[in-house]
C-alpha positions, 0 to 999 in steps of 0.5 A: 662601238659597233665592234664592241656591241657585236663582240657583246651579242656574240658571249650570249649567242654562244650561251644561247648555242650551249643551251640548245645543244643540251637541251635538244638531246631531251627534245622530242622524247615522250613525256617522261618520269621526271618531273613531267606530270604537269605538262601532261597535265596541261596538255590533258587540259587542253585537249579536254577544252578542244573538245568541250568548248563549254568547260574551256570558256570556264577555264577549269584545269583538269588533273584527270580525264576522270573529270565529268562535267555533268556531275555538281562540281563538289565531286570533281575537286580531286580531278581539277587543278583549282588550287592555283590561278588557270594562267598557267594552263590557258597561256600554252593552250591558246599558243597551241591554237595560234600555232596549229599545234596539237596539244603534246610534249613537242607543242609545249616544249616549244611554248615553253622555249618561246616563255623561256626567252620571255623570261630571259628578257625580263632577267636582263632587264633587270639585271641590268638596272642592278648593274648600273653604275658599276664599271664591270656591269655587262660581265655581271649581267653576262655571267648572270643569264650564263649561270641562270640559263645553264643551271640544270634546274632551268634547262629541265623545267624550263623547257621539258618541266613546264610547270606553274613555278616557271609559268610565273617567272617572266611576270615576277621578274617584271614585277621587281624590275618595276619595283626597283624603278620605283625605288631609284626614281620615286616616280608612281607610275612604276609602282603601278606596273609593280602592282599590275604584273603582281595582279597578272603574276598571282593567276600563274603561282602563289610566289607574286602573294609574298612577293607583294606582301615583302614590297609592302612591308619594305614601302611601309618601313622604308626609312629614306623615301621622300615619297607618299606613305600611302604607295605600300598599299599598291603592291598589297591591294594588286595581291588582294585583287589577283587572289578575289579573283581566283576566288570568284573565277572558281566559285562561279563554277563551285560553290564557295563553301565546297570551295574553301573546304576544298582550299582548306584541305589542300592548304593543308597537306601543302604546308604540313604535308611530308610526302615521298622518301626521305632523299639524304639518309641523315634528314627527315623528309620535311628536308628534301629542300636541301637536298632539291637544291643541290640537284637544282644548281650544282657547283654554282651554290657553293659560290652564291652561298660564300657571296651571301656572306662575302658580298654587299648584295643589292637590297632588292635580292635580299627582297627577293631572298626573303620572298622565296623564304617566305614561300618555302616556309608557307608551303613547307610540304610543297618545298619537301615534295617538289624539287622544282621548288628551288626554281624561286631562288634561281635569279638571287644565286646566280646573281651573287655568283656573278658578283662574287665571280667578276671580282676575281683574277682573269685566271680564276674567274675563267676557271670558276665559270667553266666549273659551275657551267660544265658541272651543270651539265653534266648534272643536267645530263647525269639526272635526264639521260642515265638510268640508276633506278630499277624496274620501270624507271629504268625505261624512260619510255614506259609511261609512253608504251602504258599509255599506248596499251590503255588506248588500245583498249580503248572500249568503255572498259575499266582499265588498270595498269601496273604502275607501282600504284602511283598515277601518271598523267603521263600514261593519261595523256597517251591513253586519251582516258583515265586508268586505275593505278596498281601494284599487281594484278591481285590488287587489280582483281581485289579493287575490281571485286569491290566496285560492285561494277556492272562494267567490264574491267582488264588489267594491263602489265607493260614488260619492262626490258622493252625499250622500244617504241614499236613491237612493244610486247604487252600482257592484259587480262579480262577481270570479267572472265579472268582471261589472259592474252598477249598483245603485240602493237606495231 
């Protein structure tokens, strides 16, 4: 028995192992293009709250530095993050402060490694309780965490990406493995812990509001229970009560008609809302989910999505199925816009991979395993560590050195910068203050001129054929006195 639990630990230490050294090769590098604008988000968030204690014990997230917390917060909607719950940004904020470390990319990569274990946990125990009575259970909770851990969408997100979509996760995994003791036990208490990480999940991410709304509908037209029919109500109220909670936590700050104009547009441009090029030539931008999901999980879809059809998957996954639907349709322009949307449906495909997977010959499984996890990596790799764009994409430390450049101006000065006019928390972050996106310097000299500004201005170019982190080389321009000078940063 010793032998064989030893010989259990040891596939997911090797696991564990693979996904450190791949991981690690993105560990310490600045906060990048892809997809790192929430980090830096948080980390802007945090440091702003380490400086003002009375906008911390608030808990308001900050888009921007922009934000000023002496003006009524009407005005300030556009530079706060108050669409969502604050867990996302305060759980990391307080493991900063625990662990001594300064707000940063290190810093959150680590709270991000230490969420992720969090998260596998909460995985295995569920899966587990899926796999009991089935003769090769461990293999299907091996493969399971292997496919889910080595997916490229988990190796990004879940450690470079933090993002509210992987904030929720462990709470959401709990909540279903709550669930489905309640349901192979009938005992209430496990529908009380159901509805009490649903409550918790929903301060992180939407994605526990249809989670609980698809367990009350389940409780409600459950056929088979010999249980009370008033326990779908459970999950339901812990949805009501997570979201009054929001409501009330952000119009004690606002004000509750600012507050629902405000949810009422941003609602809106996340359901409808088609944002960013169309990725797949033949699809209209409203379908960049189908191409998210290629990116998300490689070779590892083609197997879940013949198990879908060949495979009696449990009734809790198709639950967890029609959640993240749910979700996707909801939010449409969110799923078109963000690839990290796909990270909901990790656990129901790797899962059905892995059922699909244990059933095969020796031969074969072995083969498809190695498949779906070296293609995984490689895409992984492909996606984070090769450059195929052009111009400032193609330096992976542009955003580092823009960032260094606005903070050395770091005056009571209005700074733009060339940033293909898209705005970057990231540039944010290493600037310490906020700056004015643009596409040249004309457009930098137009926007000044219409401000009326009593203020001076410069204009900031980054070269872009410098992939240095030291004598990085910049060009700024005095928008006062339109004076050009070259400045070299040691």
């Amino acid at each position: 028995m010793i032998s064989n639990l030893k010989s259990f630990w040891k596939q997911y230490l090797l696991i564990a192992i693979v996904f450190c050294a791949v991981v690690s090769i993105n560990f310490a590098k600045p906060f990048g293009f892809f997809r790192e604008s929430n980090p830096a988000l948080v980390a802007i968030t945090a440091s702003y709250w380490n400086k003002n204690p009375d906008i911390r014990k608030q808990h308001i997230p900050l888009y921007s530095y922009s934000f000023q917390k002496d003006q009524p917060p009407s005005t300030q909607f556009d530079n706060t993050i108050t669409t969502f719950g604050y867990a996302w940004f305060a759980v990391p904020y307080y493991f900063l402060k625990l662990t001594y470390n300064e707000p940063g990319p290190i810093g959150l990569r680590i709270f991000s490694l230490c969420w992720l274990l969090f998260t596998a946990i909460a995985i295995y125990k569920l899966v587990s309780l899926l796999g009991l009575g089935k003769s090769n259970s461990r293999f299907i909770n091996f493969l399971t965490i292997a496919f889910y851990l080595l997916s490229p969408v988990v190796m990004w997100y879940q450690v470079n990406g933090y993002v509210h979509e992987t904030a929720v996760l462990p709470l959401y995994y709990l909540s279903w493995y709550f669930f489905l003791r309640f349901i192979k036990e009938e005992k209430t208490k496990w529908l009380w812990w159901t509805a009490f990480f649903i409550l918790l999940g929903i301060q992180f991410d939407w994605l526990p509001f249809f989670q609980g709304v698809v367990m009350s509908i389940y409780l409600l037209f459950n056929k088979k229970r010999s249980f009370s029919k008033w326990v779908f109500l459970l999950p339901g109220t812990a949805v009501l009560l997570g979201v009054a909670y929001i409501f009330y936590h952000y119009t004690s700050w606002s004000s509750v008609t600012d507050y629902v104009q405000f949810m009422k547009w941003k609602f809106g441009s996340r359901t409808v809302g088609e944002q960013g090029p169309s990725y797949i030539s033949f699809l209209p931008p409203s379908f960049n989910i189908a191409f998210f999901y290629v990116l998300s999980y490689g070779v590892l879809l083609i197997f879940s999505m013949i198990a879908l059809f060949r495979k009696k998957l449990p009734t809790i996954v198709w639950l967890m199925i029609i959640t993240a639907i749910l979700h996707h349709i909801v939010f449409w322009g969110f799923s078109s816009e963000h690839d990290y949307a796909a990270l909901k449906m990790s656990f129901p495909l790797a899962f059905a991979a892995s059922l699909l997977i244990s059933d095969l010959k020796k031969r074969y499984y072995s083969f498809a395993t190695i498949a779906i996890i070296v293609f995984a990596i490689g895409q992984y790799y492909l996606l984070h560590n090769v450059s195929y764009r052009k111009g400032m994409h193609a330096d992976d430390d542009f955003l580092y050195k823009a960032g260094t450049a606005v903070k050395h101006y770091a005056a009571d000065e209005l700074i733009y910068v060339e940033t293909n006019g898209i705005h970057f928390p990231q540039v944010e972050f290493y600037a310490g203050r906020p700056y004015i996106a643009v596409e040249s310097f004309e457009e930098a000299k137009e926007k000044f001129r219409n401000l009326h500004a009593n203020r001076s201005a410069r204009f900031i170019r980054i070269p872009i054929y410098d992939n240095q982190h030291t004598n990085v080389l910049w060009e700024s321009y005095d928008l006062n006195a339109q004076v050009s000078d070259t400045t070299k940063v040691q």
